[in-house]
TORKOL-4160 file (C-alpha; in steps of 0.2 Angstrom, whole numbers, padded with zeros to 4 digits, m for minus):
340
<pt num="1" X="m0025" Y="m0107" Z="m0350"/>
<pt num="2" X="m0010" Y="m0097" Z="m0350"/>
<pt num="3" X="0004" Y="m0100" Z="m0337"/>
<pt num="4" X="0008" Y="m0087" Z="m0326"/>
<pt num="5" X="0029" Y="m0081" Z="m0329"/>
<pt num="6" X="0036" Y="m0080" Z="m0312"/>
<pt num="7" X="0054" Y="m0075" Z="m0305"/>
<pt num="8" X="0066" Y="m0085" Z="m0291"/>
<pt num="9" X="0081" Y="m0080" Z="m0284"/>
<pt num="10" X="0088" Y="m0093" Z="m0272"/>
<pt num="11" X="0106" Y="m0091" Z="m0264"/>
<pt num="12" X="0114" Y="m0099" Z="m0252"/>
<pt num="13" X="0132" Y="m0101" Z="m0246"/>
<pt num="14" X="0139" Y="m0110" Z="m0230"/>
<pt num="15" X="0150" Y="m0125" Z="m0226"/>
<pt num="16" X="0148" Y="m0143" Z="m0233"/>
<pt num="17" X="0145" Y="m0154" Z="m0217"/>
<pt num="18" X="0153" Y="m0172" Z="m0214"/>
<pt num="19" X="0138" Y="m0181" Z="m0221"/>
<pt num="20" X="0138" Y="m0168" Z="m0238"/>
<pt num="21" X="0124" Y="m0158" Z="m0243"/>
<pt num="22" X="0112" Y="m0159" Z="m0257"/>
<pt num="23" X="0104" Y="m0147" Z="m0265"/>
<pt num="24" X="0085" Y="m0150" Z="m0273"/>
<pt num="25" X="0082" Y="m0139" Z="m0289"/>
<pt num="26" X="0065" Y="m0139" Z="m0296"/>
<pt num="27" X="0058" Y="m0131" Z="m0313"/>
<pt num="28" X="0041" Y="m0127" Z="m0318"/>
<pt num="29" X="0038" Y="m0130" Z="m0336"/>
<pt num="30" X="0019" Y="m0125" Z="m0340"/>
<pt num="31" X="0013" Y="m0139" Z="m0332"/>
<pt num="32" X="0024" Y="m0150" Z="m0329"/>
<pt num="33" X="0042" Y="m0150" Z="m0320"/>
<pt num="34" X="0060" Y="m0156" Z="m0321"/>
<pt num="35" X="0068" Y="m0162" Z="m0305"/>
<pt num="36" X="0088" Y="m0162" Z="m0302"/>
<pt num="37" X="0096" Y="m0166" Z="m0286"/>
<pt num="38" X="0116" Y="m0160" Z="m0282"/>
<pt num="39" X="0129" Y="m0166" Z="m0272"/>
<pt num="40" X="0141" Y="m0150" Z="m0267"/>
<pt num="41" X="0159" Y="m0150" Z="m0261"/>
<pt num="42" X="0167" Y="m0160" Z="m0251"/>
<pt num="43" X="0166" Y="m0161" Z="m0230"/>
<pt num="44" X="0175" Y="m0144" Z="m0223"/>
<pt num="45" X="0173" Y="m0134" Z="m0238"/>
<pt num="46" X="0163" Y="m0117" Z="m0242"/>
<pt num="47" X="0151" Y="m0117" Z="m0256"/>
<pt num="48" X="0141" Y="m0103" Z="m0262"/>
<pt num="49" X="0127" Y="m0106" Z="m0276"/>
<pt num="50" X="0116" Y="m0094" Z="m0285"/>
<pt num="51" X="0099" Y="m0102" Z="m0294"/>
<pt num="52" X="0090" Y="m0089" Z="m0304"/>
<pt num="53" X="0074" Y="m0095" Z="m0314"/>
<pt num="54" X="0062" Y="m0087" Z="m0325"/>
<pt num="55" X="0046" Y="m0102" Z="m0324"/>
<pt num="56" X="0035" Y="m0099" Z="m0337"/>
<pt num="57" X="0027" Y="m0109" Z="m0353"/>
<pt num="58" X="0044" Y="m0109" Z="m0358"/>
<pt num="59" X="0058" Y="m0107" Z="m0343"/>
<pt num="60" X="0075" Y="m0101" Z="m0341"/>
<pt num="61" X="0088" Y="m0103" Z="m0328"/>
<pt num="62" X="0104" Y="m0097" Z="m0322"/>
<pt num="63" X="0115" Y="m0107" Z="m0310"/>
<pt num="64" X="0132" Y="m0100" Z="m0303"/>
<pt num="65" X="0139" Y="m0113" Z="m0288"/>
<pt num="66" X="0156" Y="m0110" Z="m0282"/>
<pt num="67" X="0165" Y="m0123" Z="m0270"/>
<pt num="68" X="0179" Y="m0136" Z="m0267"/>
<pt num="69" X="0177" Y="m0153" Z="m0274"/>
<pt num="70" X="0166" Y="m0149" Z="m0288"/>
<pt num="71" X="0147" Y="m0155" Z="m0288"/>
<pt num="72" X="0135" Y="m0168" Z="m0295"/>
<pt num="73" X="0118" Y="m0165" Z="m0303"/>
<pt num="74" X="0106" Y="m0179" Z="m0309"/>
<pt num="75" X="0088" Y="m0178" Z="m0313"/>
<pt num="76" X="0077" Y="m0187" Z="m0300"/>
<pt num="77" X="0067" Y="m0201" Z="m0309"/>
<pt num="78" X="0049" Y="m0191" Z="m0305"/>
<pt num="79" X="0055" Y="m0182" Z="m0319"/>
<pt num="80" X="0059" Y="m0196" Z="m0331"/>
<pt num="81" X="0039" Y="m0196" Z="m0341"/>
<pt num="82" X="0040" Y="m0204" Z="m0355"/>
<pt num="83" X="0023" Y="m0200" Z="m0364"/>
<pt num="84" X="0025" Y="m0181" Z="m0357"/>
<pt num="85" X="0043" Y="m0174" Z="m0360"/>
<pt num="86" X="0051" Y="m0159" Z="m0359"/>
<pt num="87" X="0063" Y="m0154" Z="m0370"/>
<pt num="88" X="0077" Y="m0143" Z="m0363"/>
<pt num="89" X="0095" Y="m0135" Z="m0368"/>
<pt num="90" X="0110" Y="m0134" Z="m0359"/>
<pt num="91" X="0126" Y="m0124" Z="m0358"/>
<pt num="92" X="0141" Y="m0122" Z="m0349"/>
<pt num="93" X="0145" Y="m0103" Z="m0348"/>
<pt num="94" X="0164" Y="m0102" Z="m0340"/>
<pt num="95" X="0172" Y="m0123" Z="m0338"/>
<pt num="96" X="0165" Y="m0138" Z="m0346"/>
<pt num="97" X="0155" Y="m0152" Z="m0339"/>
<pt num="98" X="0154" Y="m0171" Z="m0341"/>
<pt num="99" X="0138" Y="m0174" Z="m0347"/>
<pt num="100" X="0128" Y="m0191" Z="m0348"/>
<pt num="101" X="0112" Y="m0190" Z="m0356"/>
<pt num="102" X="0104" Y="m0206" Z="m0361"/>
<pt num="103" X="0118" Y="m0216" Z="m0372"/>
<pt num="104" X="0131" Y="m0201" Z="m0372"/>
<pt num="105" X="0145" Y="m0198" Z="m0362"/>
<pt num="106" X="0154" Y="m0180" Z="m0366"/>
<pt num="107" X="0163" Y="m0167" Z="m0360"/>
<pt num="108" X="0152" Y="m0148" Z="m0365"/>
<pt num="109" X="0164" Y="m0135" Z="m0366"/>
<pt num="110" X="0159" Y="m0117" Z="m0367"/>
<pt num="111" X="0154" Y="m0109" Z="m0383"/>
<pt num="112" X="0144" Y="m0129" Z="m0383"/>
<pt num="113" X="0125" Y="m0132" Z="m0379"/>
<pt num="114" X="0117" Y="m0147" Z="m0380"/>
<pt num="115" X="0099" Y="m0152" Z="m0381"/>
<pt num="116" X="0090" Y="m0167" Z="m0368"/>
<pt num="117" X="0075" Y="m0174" Z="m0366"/>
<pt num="118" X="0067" Y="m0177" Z="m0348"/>
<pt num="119" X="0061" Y="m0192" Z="m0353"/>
<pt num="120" X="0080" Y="m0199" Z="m0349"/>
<pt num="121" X="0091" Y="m0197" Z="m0335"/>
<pt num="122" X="0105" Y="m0186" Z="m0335"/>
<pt num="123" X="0121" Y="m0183" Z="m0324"/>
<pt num="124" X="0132" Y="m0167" Z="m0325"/>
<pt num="125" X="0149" Y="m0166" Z="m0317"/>
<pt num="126" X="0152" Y="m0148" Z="m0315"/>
<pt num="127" X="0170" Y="m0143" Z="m0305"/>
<pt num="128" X="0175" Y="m0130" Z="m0294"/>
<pt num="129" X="0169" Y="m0115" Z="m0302"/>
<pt num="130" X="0153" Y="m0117" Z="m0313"/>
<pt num="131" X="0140" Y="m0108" Z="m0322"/>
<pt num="132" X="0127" Y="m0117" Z="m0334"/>
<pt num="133" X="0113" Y="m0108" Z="m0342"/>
<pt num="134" X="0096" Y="m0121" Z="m0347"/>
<pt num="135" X="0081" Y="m0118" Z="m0358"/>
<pt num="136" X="0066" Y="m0128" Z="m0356"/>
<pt num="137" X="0049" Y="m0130" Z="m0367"/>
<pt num="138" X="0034" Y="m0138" Z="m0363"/>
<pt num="139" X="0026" Y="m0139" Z="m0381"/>
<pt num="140" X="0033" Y="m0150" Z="m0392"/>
<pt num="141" X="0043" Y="m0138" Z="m0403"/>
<pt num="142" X="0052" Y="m0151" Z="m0413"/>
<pt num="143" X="0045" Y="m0172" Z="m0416"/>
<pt num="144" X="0056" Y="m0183" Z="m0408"/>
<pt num="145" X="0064" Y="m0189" Z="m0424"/>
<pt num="146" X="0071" Y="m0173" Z="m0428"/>
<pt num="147" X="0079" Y="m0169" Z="m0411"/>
<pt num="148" X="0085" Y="m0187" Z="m0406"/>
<pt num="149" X="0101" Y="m0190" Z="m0415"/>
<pt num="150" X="0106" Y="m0173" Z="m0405"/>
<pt num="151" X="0101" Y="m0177" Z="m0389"/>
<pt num="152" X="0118" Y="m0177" Z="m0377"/>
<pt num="153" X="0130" Y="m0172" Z="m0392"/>
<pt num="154" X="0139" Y="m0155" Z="m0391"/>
<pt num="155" X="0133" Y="m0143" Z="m0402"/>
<pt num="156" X="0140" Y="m0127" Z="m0409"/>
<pt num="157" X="0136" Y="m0110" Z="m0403"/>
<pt num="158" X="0130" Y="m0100" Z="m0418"/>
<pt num="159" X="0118" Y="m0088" Z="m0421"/>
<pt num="160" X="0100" Y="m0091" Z="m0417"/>
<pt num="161" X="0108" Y="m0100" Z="m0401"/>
<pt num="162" X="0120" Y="m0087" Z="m0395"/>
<pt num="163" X="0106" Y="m0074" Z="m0396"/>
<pt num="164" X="0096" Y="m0087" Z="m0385"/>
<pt num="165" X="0109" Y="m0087" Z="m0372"/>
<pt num="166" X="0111" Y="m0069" Z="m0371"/>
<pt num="167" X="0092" Y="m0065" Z="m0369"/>
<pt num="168" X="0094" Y="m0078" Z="m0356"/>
<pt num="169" X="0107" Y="m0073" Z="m0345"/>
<pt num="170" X="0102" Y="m0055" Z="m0348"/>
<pt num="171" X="0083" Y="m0059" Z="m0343"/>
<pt num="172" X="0088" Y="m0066" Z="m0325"/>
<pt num="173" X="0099" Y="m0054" Z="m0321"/>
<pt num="174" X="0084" Y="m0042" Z="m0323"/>
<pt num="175" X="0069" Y="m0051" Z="m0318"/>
<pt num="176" X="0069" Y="m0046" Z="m0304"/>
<pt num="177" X="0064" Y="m0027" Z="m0307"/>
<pt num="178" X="0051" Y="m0031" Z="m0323"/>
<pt num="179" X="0033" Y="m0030" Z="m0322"/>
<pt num="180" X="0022" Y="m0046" Z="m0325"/>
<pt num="181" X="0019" Y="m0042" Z="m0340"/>
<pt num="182" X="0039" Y="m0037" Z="m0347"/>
<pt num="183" X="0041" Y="m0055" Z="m0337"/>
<pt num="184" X="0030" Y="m0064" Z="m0347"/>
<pt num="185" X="0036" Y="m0054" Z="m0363"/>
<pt num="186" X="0053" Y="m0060" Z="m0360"/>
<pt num="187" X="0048" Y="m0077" Z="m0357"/>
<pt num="188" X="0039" Y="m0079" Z="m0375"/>
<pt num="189" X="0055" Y="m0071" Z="m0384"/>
<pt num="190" X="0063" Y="m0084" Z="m0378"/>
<pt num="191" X="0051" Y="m0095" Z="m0383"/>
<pt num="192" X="0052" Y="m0088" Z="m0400"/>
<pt num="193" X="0070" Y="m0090" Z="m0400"/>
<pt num="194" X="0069" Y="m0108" Z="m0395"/>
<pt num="195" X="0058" Y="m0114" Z="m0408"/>
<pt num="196" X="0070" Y="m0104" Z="m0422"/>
<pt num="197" X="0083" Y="m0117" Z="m0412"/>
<pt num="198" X="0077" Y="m0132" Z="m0413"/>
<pt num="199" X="0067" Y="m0132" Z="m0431"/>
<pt num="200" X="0087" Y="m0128" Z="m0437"/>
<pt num="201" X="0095" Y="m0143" Z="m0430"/>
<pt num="202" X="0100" Y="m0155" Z="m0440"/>
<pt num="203" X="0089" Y="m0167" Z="m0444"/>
<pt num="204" X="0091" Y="m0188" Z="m0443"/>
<pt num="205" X="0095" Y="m0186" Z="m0463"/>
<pt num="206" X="0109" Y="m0174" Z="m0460"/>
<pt num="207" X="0115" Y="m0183" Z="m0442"/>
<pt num="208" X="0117" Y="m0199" Z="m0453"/>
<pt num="209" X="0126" Y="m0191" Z="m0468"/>
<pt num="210" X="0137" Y="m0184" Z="m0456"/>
<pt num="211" X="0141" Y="m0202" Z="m0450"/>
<pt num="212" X="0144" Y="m0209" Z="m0465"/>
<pt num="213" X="0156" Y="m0195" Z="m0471"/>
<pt num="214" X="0166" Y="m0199" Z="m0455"/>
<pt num="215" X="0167" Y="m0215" Z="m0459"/>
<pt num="216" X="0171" Y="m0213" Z="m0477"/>
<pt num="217" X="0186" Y="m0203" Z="m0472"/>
<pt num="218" X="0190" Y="m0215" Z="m0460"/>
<pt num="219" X="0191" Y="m0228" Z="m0475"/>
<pt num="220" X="0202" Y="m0215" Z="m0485"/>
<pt num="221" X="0215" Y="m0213" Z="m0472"/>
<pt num="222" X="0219" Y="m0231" Z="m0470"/>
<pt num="223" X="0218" Y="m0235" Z="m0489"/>
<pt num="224" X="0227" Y="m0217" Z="m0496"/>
<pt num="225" X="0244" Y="m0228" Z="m0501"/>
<pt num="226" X="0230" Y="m0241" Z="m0514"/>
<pt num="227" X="0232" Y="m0233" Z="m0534"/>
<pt num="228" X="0216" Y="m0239" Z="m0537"/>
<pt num="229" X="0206" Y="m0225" Z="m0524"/>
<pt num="230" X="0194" Y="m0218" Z="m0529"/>
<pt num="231" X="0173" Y="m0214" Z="m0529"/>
<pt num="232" X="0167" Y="m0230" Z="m0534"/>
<pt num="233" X="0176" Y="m0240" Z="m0523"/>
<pt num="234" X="0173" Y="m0229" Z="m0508"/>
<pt num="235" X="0155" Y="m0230" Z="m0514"/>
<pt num="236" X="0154" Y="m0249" Z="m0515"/>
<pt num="237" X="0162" Y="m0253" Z="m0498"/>
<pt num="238" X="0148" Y="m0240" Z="m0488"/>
<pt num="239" X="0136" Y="m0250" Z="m0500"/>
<pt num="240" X="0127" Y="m0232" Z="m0507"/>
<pt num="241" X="0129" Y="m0225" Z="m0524"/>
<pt num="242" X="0143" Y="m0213" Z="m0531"/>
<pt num="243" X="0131" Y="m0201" Z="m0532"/>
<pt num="244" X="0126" Y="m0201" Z="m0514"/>
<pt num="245" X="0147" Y="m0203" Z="m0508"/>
<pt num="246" X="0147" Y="m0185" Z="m0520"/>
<pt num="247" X="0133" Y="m0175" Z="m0512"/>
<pt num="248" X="0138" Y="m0179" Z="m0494"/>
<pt num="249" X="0156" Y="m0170" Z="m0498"/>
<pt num="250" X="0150" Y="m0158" Z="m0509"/>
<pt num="251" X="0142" Y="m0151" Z="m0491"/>
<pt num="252" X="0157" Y="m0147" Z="m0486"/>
<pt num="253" X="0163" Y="m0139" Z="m0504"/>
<pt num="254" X="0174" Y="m0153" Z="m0505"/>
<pt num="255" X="0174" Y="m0170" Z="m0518"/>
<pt num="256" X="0180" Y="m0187" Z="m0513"/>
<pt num="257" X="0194" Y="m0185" Z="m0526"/>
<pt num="258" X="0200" Y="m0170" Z="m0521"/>
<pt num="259" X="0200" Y="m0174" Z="m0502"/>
<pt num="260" X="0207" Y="m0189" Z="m0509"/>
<pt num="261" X="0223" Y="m0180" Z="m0518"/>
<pt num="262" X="0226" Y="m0167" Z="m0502"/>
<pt num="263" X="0226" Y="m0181" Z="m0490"/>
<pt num="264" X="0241" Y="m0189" Z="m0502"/>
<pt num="265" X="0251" Y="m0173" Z="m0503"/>
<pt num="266" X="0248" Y="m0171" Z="m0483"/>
<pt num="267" X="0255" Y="m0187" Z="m0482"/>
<pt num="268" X="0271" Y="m0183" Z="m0494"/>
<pt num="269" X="0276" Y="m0168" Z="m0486"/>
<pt num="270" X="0276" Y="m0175" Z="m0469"/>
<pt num="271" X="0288" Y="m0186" Z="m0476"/>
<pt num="272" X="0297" Y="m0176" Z="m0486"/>
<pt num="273" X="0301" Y="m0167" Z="m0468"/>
<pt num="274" X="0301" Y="m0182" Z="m0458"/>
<pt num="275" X="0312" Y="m0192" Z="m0470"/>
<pt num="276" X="0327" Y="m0187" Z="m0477"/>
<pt num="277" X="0333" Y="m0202" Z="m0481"/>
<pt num="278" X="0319" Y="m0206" Z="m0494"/>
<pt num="279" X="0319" Y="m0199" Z="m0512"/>
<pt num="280" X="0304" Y="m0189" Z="m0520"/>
<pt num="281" X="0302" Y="m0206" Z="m0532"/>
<pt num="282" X="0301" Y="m0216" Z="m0516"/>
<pt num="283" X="0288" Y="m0205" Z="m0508"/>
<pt num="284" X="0278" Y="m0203" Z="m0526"/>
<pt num="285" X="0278" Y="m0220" Z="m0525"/>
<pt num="286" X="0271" Y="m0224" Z="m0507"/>
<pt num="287" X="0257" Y="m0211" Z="m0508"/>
<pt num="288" X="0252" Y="m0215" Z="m0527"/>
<pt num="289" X="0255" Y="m0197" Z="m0531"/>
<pt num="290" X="0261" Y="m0199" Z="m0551"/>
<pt num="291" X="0279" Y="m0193" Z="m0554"/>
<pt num="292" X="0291" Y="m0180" Z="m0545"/>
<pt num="293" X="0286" Y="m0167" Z="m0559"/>
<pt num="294" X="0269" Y="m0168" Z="m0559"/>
<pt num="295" X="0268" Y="m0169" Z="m0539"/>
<pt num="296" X="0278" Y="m0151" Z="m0539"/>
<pt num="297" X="0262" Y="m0142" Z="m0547"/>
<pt num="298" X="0250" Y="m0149" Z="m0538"/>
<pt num="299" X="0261" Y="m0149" Z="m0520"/>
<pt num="300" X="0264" Y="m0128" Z="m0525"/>
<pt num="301" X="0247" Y="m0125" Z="m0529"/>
<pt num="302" X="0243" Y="m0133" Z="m0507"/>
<pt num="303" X="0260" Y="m0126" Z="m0499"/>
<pt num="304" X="0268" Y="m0113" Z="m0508"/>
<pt num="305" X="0283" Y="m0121" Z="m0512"/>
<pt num="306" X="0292" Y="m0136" Z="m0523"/>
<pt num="307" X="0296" Y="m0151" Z="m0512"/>
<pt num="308" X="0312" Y="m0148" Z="m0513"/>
<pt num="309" X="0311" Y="m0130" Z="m0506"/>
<pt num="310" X="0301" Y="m0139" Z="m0491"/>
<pt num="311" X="0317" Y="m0150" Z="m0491"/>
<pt num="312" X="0328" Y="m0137" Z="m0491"/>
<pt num="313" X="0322" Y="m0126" Z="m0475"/>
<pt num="314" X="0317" Y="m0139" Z="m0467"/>
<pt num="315" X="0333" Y="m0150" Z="m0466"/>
<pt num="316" X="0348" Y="m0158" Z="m0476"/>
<pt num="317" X="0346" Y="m0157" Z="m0493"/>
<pt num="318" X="0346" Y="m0175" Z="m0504"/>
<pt num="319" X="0355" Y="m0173" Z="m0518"/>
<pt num="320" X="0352" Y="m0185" Z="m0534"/>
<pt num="321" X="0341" Y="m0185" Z="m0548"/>
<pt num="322" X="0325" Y="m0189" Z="m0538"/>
<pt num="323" X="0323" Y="m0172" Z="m0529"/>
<pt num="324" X="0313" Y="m0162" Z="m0540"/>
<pt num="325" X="0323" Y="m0147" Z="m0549"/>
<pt num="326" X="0322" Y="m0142" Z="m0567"/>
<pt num="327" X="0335" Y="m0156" Z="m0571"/>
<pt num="328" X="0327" Y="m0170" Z="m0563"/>
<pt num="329" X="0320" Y="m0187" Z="m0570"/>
<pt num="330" X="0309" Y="m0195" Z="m0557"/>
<pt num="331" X="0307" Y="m0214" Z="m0559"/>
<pt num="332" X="0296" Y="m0228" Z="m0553"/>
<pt num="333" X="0281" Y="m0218" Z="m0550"/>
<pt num="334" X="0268" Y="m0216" Z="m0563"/>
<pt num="335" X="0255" Y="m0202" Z="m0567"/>
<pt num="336" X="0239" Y="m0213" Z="m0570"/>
<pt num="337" X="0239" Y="m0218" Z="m0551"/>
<pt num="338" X="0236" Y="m0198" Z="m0545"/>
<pt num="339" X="0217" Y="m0194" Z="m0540"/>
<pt num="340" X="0211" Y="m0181" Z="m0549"/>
């Protein structure tokens, strides 16, 4: 049986008394309902808060509170069912939040959403001035494997999300002077639109490719002065194959050698800044760049200039035969060491 869509406005405004006030905010979702409580302000201060909420199959709300001291929202446990979930999306529309939602702890600055699950409690910190737009489904629009290595991280605003937001903010502001029936057509686009969301968000494969890049490049940073760097070694400590170290950075457009080779030449030019005191041999030789020559091309081909320019403009200019001009013959580096 279909749900009826139904329209609330609740605003309020007044003084925070010297025992606090809280605030009780429920959410119809089909048939079932999320529960948040809020803390407001501080004793003495003004606080004015708007709630609008479009309750349907799928609902949307609107929340704009204003006061001193911030405010505190957490889910009440009658809203914790475990074998009947909601799924919902939050956003911060004009200051971040701090956001705890099951084992995360972060801070969802605007142009961010990110997706929860009733199932675990949650906490929002909001400050002064805040306005959070929310999205809640009662069907299970995505398993639970797919969605869960999102749940509580800070997601980017693109696309299918952004037109999300807009239909939501746009809707609420609105509801109040459509018929039933443009109501409950609003509240199925945005169940259209949700759906589109969620079956795009990355699944536990990607989450976990994602995670081992990171920690792949974490291994590359602290190993970019060792010669011997390269694929198969990176491969062998994360214990997967060559093959899968290549298609997780070829995601990116990228290769392991080649984010191997700019990180070097990152490296050198900070020192080649940094460092006068060093020659171009010395620094080919901390970074296992090759020689002096061959660092120019592929130092050119990233910065636009010779080491030496970079030298020149940016302080006292070495001279000797290690800076890099036509004349120059590097020593004590080799080409072999170079990724490539």
């Amino acid at each position: 049986m279909r749900v009826e869509t139904r329209f609330r406005h609740i605003a309020s405004d007044g003084v925070v008394p010297a025992d606090g006030i809280r605030h009780r905010f429920t959410v119809p979702v089909g048939r079932r309902s999320l529960n948040w409580a809020a803390r407001i302000g501080v004793a003495g201060a003004r606080f004015r808060t708007s709630r609008r909420l479009v309750a349907s199959y799928t609902s949307f709300w609107d929340i704009d509170s204003r006061t001193r001291g911030g405010q505190v929202w957490e889910s009440e446990p009658d809203s914790h069912d475990a074998a009947n979930p909601v799924t919902y999306l939050l956003a911060p529309v004009h200051s971040p939040i701090r956001l705890r939602h099951g084992s995360a702890d972060v801070e969802l600055r605007p142009g961010f959403y990110t997706v929860c699950s009733s199932d675990l409690p949650i906490t929002a910190e909001c400050g002064d001035a805040n306005r959070v737009v929310g999205v809640a489904e009662a069907a299970d629009l995505a398993p639970r494997g797919h969605i869960a290595p999102t749940l509580g991280k800070p997601l980017p605003i693109t696309d299918i999300g952004l037109l999300l937001l807009r239909h939501v903010e746009t809707t609420v502001h609105v509801a109040g002077s459509l018929t039933p029936a443009a109501l409950a057509a609003a509240a199925d686009a945005a169940n259209g639109l949700m759906t589109a969301l969620l079956s795009g968000l990355p699944s536990a494969v990607v989450a976990d490719a994602v995670a081992l890049r990171d920690r792949i490049i974490t291994y590359i940073e602290a190993r970019l002065r060792d010669p011997g760097l390269d694929i198969r070694q990176v491969a062998a400590a994360h214990h997967v194959s060559p093959r899968t170290v290549y298609r997780i950075f070829e995601r990116s457009g990228d290769s392991v050698a080649a984010h191997i080779r700019g990180r070097r030449l990152d490296r050198c030019r900070a020192e080649i800044i940094d460092r006068p005191d060093l020659s171009l041999a010395t620094i080919c030789a901390r970074w296992a760049v090759g020689d002096a020559k061959h660092l120019a091309g592929k130092y050119r081909a990233r910065f636009g200039e010779s080491p030496y320019e970079t030298r020149q403009r940016t302080g006292p200019v070495r001279s000797g035969p290690d800076d890099h001009r036509p004349r120059a013959n590097p020593r004590n580096c080799t080409l072999g060491n170079f990724a490539h």
